[in-house]
C-alpha positions in Angstrom: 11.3 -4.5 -42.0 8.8 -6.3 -39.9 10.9 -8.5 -38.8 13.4 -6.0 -37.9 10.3 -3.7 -36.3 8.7 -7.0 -34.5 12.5 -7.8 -32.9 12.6 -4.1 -31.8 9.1 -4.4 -29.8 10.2 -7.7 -28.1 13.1 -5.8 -27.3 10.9 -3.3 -25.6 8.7 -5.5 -23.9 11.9 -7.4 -22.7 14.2 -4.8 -21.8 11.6 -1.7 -20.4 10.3 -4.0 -17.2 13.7 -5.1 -16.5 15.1 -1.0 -16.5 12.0 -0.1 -14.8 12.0 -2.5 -11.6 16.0 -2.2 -11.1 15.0 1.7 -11.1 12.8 1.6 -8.7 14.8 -1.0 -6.7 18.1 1.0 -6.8 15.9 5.0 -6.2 14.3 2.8 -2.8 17.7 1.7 -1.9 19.1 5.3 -1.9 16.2 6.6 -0.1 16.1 4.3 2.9 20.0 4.2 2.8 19.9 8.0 2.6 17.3 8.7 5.9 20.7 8.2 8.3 23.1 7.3 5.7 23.5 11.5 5.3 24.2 11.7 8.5 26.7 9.4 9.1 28.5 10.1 5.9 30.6 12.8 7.2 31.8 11.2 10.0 32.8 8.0 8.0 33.8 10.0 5.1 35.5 7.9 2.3 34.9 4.2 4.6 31.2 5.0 4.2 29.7 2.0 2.3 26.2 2.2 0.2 24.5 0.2 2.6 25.1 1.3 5.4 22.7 3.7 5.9 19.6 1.4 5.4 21.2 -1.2 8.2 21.5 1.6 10.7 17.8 3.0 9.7 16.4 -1.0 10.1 18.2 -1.0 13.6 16.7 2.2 14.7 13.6 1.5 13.6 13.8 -1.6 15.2 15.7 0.0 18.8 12.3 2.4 18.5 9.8 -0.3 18.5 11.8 -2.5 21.6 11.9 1.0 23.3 7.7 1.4 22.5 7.9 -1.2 24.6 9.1 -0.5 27.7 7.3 1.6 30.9 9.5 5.0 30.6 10.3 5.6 27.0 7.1 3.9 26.3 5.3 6.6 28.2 7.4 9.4 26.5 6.5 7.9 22.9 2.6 7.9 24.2 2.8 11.8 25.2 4.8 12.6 22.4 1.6 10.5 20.3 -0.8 12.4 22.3 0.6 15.7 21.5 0.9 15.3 18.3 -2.8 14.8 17.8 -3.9 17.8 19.6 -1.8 20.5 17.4 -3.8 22.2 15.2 -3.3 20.9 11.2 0.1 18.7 12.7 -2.9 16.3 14.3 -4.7 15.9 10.4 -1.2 15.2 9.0 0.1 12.7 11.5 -3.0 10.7 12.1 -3.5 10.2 8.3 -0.2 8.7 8.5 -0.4 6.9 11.7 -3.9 4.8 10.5 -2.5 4.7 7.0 0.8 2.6 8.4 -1.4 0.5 10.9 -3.7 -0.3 8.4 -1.0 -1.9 6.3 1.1 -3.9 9.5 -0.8 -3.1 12.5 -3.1 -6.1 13.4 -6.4 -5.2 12.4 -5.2 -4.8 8.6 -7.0 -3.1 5.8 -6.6 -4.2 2.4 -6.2 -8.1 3.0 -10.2 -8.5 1.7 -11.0 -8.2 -2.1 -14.9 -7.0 -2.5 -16.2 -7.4 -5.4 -19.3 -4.2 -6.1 -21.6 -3.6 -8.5 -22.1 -0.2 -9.8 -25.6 1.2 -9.4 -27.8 0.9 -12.1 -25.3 -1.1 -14.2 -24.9 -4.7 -14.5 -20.8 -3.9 -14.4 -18.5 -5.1 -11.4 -15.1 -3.5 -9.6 -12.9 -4.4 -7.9 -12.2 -3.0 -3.8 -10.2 -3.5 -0.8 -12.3 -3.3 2.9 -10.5 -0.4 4.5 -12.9 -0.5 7.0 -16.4 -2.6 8.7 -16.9 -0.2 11.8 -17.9 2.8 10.5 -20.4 3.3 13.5 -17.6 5.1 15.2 -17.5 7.4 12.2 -20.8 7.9 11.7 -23.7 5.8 13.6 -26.1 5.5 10.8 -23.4 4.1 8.7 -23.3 1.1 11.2 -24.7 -1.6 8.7 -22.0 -0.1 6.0 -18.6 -0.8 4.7 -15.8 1.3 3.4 -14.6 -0.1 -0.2 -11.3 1.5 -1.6 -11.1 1.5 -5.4 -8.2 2.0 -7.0 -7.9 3.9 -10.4 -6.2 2.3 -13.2 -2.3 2.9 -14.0 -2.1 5.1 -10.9 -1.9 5.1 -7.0 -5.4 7.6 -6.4 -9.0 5.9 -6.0 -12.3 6.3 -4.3 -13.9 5.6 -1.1 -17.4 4.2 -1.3 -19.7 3.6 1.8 -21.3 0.7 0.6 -24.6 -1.5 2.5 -22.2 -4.7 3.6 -25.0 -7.1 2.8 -24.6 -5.4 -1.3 -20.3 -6.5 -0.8 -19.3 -9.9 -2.1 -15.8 -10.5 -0.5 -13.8 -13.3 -2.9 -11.1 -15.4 -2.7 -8.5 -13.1 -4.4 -5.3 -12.4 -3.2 -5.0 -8.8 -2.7 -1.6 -8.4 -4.5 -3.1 -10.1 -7.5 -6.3 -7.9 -7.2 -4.0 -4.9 -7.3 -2.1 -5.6 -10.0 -5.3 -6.7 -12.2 -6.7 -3.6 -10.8 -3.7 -1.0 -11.7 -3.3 -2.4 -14.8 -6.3 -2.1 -16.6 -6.9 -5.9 -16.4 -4.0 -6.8 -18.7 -2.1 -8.8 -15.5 -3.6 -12.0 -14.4 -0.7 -14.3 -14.2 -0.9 -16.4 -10.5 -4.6 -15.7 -10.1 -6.7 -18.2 -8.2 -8.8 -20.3 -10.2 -12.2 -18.7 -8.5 -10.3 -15.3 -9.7 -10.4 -16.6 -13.5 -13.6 -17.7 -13.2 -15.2 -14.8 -12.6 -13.0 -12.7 -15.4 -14.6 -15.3 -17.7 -17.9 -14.1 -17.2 -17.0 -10.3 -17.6 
């Protein structure tokens, strides 16, 4: 029986990760394949190919961008930006989005420092991203402060602290490293730096 039991948890541990990322692979695919793939399904009808759909989103994402780009439509994209962020509630919802998509691939990205903290009044540490360093435009006394994301463990939600920059120690982590040690509890730590494993040693 333990054998048979130990043989069904490797099985588990073997077969759940595998499941798990092709899921989230193939519910991605449909998605992006889905933004114009619905569209174009009923004029292609039966010679619409799975596929399809995410090629013609990547080109029109892409046709947007070159357009961005140019005097007239570029002008046209601006007005339509500056509209957006004068309507009442629309302007919260779409500038959210808009910093929240530079911050990731515009050029001044957030989340590509790791900052280590220490909790007050505790000797512990966690683990941060710098989401931002000029918070004098936010707030002018917060000029010698940094924002520090936190993430919570197993789950996408954190906090935001405003922390004194001289009290952040920024390490030589990568950040997708840091986030998976981060989401999951500490239990992933494969293709960590060695400066990384040095300081788990001394938690």
């Amino acid at each position: 029986m333990k054998s048979l039991f130990k043989n069904f948890i490797n099985g588990i541990l073997t077969i759940v990760p595998i499941i798990l990322a092709i899921f989230v692979v193939v519910k991605t695919f449909l998605f992006l394949d889905g933004i114009t793939g619905n569209l174009l399904k009923p004029y292609l009808k039966d010679d619409y190919i799975p596929g399809i759909g995410l090629l013609a989103t990547l080109i029109l994402i892409t046709l947007l961008g070159w357009l961005s780009t140019k005097f007239i439509t570029g002008s046209i994209i601006k007005l339509a930006d500056r509209l957006l962020e004068r309507i009442p509630l629309v302007k919260t919802i779409y500038t959210v989005i808009k910093d929240t998509v530079q911050s990731f691939l515009g050029e001044k990205k957030s989340f590509s420092k790791v900052a280590l903290i220490t909790i007050p009044g505790t000797e512990m540490k966690s683990l941060g991203f710098i989401t931002s360093e000029g918070l004098e435009d936010f707030y002018d006394p917060l000029r010698e402060y940094a924002a520090v994301y936190v993430p919570q463990t197993f789950q996408v939600a954190g906090f935001t602290f405003l922390i004194p920059k001289e009290q952040i120690e920024i390490i030589d982590v990568k950040p997708e490293n840091a986030m998976k040690f981060i989401l999951s509890g500490g239990m992933t730590s494969k293709g960590t730096s060695d400066k990384e494993r040095s300081i788990k040693s001394h938690v």
